[in-house]
FIDRENTOR-583041 format. One record per residue (C-alpha): x, y, z; residue in one letter. Coordinates in Angstrom, 2 decimals. Example, Ala and Ser with C-alpha at 12.3 -4.5 7.8 and 13.67 -1.06 7.14 Angstrom:
2
X:12.30&Y:-4.50&Z:7.80&type:a
X:13.67&Y:-1.06&Z:7.14&type:s
REM end
This chain:
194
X:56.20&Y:150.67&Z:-111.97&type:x
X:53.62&Y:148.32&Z:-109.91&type:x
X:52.18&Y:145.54&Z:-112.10&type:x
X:48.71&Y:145.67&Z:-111.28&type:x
X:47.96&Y:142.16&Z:-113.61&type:x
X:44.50&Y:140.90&Z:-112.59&type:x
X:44.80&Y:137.51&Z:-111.40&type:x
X:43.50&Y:134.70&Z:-113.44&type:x
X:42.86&Y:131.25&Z:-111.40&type:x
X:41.58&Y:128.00&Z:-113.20&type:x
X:39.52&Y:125.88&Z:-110.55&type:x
X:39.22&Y:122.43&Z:-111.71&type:x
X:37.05&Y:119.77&Z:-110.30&type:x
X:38.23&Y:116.18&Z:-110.84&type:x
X:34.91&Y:113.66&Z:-110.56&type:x
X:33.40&Y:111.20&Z:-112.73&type:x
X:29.88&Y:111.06&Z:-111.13&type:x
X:29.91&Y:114.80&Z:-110.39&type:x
X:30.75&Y:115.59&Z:-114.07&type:x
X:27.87&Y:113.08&Z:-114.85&type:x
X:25.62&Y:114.89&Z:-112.80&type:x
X:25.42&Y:112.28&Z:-110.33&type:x
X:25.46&Y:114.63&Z:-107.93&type:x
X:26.35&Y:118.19&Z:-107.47&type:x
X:29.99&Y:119.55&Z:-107.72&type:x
X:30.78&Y:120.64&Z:-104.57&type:x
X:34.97&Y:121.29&Z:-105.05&type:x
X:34.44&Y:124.36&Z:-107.49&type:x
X:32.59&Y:126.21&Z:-105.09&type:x
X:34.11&Y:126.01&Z:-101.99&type:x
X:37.58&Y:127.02&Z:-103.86&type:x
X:36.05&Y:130.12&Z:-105.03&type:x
X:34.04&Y:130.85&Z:-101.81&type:x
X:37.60&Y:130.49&Z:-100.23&type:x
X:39.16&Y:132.39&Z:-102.63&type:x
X:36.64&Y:135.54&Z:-102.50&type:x
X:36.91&Y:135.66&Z:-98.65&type:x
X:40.88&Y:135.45&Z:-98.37&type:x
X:42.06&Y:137.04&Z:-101.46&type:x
X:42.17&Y:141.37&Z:-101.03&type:x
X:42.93&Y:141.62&Z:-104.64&type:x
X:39.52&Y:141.20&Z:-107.62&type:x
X:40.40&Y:137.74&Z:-109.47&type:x
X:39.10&Y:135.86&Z:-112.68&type:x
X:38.20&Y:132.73&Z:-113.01&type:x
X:38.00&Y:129.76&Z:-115.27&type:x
X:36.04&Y:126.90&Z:-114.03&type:x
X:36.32&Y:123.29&Z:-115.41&type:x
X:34.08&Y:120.50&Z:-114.33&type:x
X:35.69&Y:116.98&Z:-115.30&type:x
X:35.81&Y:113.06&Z:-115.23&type:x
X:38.76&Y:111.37&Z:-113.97&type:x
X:40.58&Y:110.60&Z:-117.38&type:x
X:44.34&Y:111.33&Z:-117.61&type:x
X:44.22&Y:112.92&Z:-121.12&type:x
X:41.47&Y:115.08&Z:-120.14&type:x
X:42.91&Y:116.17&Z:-116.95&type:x
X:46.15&Y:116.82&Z:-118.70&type:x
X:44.42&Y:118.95&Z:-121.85&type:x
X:42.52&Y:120.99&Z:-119.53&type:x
X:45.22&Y:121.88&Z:-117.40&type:x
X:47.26&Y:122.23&Z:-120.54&type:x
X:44.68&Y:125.02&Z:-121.92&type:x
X:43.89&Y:126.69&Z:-118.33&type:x
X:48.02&Y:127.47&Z:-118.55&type:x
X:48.90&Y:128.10&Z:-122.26&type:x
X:45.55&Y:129.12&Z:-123.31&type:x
X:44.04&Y:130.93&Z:-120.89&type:x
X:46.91&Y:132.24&Z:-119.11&type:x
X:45.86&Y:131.56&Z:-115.42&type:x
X:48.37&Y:132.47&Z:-113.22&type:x
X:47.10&Y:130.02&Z:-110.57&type:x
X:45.15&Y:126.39&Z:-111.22&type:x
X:43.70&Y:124.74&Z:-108.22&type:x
X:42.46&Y:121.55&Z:-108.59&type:x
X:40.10&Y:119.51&Z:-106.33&type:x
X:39.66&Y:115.30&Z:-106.65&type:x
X:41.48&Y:112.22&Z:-107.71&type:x
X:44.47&Y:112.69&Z:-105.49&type:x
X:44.30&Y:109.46&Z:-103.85&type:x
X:45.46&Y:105.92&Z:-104.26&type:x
X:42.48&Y:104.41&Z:-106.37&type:x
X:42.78&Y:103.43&Z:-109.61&type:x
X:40.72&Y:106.25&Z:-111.17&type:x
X:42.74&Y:108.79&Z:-108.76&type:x
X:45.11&Y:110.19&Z:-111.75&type:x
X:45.23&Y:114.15&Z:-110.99&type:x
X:48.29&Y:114.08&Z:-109.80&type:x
X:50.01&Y:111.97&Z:-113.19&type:x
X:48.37&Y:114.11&Z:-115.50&type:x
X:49.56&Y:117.43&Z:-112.95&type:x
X:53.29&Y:115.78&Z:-113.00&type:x
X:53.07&Y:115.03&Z:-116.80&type:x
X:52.58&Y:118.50&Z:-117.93&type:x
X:54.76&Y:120.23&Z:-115.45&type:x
X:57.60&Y:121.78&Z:-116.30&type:x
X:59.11&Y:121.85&Z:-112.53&type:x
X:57.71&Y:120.05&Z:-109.77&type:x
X:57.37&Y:122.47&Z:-106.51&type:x
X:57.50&Y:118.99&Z:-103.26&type:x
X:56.95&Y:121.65&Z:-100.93&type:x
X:53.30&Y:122.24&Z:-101.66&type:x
X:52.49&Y:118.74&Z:-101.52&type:x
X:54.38&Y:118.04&Z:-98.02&type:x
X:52.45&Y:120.64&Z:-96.37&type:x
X:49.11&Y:119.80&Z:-97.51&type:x
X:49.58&Y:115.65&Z:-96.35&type:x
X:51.42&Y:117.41&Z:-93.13&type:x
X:48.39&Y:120.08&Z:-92.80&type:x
X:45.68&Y:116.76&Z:-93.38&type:x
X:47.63&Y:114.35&Z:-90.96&type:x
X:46.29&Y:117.05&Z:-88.22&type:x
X:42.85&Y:115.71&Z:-88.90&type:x
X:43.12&Y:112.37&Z:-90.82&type:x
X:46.08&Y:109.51&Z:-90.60&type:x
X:44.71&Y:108.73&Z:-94.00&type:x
X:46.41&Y:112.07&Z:-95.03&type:x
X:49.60&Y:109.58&Z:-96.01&type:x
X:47.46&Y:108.15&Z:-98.99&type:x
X:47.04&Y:111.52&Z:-100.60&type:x
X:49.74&Y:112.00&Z:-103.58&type:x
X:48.44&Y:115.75&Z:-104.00&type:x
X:51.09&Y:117.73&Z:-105.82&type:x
X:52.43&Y:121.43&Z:-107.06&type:x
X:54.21&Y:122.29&Z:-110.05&type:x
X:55.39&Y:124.84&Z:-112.25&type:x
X:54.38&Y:125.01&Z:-115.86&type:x
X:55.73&Y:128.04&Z:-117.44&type:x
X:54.76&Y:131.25&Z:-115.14&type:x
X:51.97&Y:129.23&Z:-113.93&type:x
X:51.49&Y:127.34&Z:-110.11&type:x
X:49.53&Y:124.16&Z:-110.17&type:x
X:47.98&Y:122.72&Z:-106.95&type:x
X:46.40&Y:119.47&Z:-106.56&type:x
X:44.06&Y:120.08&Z:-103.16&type:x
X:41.64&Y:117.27&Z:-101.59&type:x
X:38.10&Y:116.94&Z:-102.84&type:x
X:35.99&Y:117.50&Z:-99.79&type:x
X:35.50&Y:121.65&Z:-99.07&type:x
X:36.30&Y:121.24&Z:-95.33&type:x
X:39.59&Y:119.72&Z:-96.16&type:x
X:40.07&Y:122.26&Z:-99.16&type:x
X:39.65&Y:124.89&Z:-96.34&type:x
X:42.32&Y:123.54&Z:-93.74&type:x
X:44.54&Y:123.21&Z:-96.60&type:x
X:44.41&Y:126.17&Z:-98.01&type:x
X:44.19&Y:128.18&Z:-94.29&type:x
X:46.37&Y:125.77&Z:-92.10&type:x
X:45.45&Y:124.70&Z:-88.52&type:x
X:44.42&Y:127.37&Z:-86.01&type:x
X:43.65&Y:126.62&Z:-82.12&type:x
X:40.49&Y:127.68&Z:-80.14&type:x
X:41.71&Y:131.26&Z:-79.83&type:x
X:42.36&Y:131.24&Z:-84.02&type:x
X:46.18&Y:131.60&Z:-83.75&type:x
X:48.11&Y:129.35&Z:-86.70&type:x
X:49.71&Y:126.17&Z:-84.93&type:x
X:50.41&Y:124.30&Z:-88.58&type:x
X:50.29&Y:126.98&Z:-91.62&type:x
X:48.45&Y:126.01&Z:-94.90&type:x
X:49.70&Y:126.48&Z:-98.23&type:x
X:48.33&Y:129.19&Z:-99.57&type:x
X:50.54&Y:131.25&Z:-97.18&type:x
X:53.35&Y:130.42&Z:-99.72&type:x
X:51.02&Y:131.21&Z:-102.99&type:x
X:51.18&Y:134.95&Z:-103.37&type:x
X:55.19&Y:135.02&Z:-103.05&type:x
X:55.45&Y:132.44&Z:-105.53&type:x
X:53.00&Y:133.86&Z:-107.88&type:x
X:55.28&Y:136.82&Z:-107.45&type:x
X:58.37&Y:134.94&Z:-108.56&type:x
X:57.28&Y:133.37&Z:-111.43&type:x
X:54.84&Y:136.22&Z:-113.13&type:x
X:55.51&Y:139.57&Z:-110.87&type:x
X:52.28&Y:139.49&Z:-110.17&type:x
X:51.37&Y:140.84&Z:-106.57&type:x
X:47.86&Y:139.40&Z:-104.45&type:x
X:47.94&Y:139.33&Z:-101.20&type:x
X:45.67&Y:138.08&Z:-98.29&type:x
X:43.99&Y:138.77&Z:-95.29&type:x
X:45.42&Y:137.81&Z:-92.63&type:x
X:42.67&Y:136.56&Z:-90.83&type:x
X:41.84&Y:134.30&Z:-92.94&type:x
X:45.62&Y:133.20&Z:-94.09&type:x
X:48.53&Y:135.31&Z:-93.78&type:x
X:50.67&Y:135.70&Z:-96.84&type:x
X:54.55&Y:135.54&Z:-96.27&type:x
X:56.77&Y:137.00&Z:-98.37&type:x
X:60.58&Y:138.82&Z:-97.50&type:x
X:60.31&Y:142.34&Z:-96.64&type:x
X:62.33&Y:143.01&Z:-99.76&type:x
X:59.91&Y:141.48&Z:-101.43&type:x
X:56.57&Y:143.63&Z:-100.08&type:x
X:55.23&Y:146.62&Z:-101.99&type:x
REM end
């Protein structure tokens, strides 16, 4: 029987002056612009629009998982080396299983464009049936993340991450998304493709 589960994804913006209406969130909205053009499949969404405090971060991811069952939480902010950067503690505190891989490729996709990319502590983790990805703030960098590093002709030279998402959606909640491929091309086995 195919599992045709909507997916759920929880977008969370980390900011202080953003959630203080300092100025306007600009994270949430190029996730879900992202989303909408390389996702096939329809998708929910929870949005979440926060300071950078720990306990915060941590009960909102908390709820986005347990309470509101999102299969996938992307957040955007507070990845970096600053004292008020703390998305990635409160990420690693209430993970269950830390996934390195995620986190490897996004410095490795950033390094492409900034040798900066080495201060980023961006993570992914499992908690529950749930992926968690820490992504950088600014949407041009959310983009190349997410889609990898194409040439002038648009072929892939360094692939993002969200290659990898759909497959390990797939693992952990048998849920099936895929992508288009011209935007990013989802891997999976072929024993593993409906």
């Amino acid at each position: 029987m195919l599992n045709k589960q909507k997916l759920k994804v929880g977008l969370v913006s980390v900011s202080d002056r953003a959630s203080q209406g300092v100025y306007a969130d600009q994270g949430i909205p190029a996730l879900q612009s992202w989303l909408e053009k390389a996702l096939i499949d329809e998708f929910d969404v929870e949005v979440r629009l926060i300071p950078d405090e720990q306990p915060l971060i941590e009960q909102t991811l908390v709820d986005l998982v347990d309470n509101q069952h999102c299969h996938l939480v992307l957040t955007t902010g507070g990845t970096g080396p600053a004292k008020r950067d703390v998305t990635p503690d409160a990420t690693l505190a209430i993970a269950d299983r830390e996934m390195p891989g995620f986190g490897e490729q996004m410095r490795q996709v950033s390094l492409q464009f900034v040798p900066t990319a080495i201060l980023s502590r961006q993570v992914g983790v499992i908690r529950g049936e749930s992926l968690i990805l820490n992504l950088p703030g600014q949407p041009k960098a959310i983009q190349e993340t997410l889609e990898g590093v194409k040439d002038e002709n648009g072929k892939t030279i360094v692939k993002g991450v969200f290659s990898a998402v759909p497959y390990c959606l797939q693992l952990l909640s048998e849920i099936y998304i895929d992508t288009h491929s011209s935007v990013c091309e989802s891997f999976r086995p072929k024993s593993a493709r409906r």
